[in-house]
BADREN-576771 format. One record per residue (C-alpha): residue in one letter; chain; x, y, z. Coordinates in steps of 0.02 Angstrom, whole numbers, plus 32768, in hexadecimal, padded with zeros to 4 digits. Example, Ala and Ser with C-alpha at 12.3 -4.5 7.8 and 13.67 -1.06 7.14 Angstrom:
2
(A A (8267 7F1F 8186))
(S A (82AC 7FCB 8165))
END
This chain:
66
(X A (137A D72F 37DB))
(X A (1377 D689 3847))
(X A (1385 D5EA 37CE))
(X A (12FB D574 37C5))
(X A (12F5 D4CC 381F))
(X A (12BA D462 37A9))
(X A (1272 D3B4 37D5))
(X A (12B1 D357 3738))
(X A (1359 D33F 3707))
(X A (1322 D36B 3634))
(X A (12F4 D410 3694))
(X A (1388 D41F 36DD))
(X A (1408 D3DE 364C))
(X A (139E D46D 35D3))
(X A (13B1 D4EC 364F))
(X A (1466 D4D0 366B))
(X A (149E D4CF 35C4))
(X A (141F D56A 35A1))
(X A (13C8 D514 3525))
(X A (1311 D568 3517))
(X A (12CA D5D3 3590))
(X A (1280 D5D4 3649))
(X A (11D5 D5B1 35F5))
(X A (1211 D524 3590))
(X A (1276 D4C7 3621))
(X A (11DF D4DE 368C))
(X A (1184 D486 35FE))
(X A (11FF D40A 35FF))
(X A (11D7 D3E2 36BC))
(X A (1115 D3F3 36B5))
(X A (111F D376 3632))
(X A (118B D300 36A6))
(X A (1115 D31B 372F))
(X A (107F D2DE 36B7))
(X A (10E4 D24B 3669))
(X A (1100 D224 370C))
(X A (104E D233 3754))
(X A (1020 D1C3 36BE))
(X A (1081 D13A 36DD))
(X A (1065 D130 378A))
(X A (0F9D D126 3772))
(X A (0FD2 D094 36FC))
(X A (1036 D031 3795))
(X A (10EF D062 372A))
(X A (113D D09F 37CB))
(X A (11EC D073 377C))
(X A (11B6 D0D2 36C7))
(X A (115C D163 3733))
(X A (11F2 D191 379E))
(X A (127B D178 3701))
(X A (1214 D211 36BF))
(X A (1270 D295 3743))
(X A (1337 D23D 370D))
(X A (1321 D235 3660))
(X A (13A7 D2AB 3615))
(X A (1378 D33C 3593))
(X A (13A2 D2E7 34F5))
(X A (132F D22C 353B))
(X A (12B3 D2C4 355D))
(X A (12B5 D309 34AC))
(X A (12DB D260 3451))
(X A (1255 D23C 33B5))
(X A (121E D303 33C7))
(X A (127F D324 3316))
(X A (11DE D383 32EB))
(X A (11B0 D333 3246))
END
């Protein structure tokens, strides 16, 4: 099976170290992508485009699920 190209680098970093699945790190950069579209419609080009580098665990920081 051919690996996944992944856009985002919290993608990436989960798919690397195997953590989840091929659903969730195509969560992980569909949710980049919107974060992204977001803060570009709000004029945050700086913000928007930090949303593809951002590293697994700044991806997953505050999601402790409580």
């Amino acid at each position: 099976m051919k690996a996944q190209m992944y856009k985002s680098q919290s993608a990436r970093d989960a798919q690397a170290m195997g953590y989840g699945s091929e659903s969730y790190w195509s969560y992980l950069d569909e949710h980049a992508q919107q974060l992204h579209d977001y803060f570009m419609r709000h004029g945050d080009t700086v913000t928007a485009n930090a949303m593809f580098t951002r590293s697994l665990g700044e991806a997953l920081r505050g999601n402790e699920g409580i």
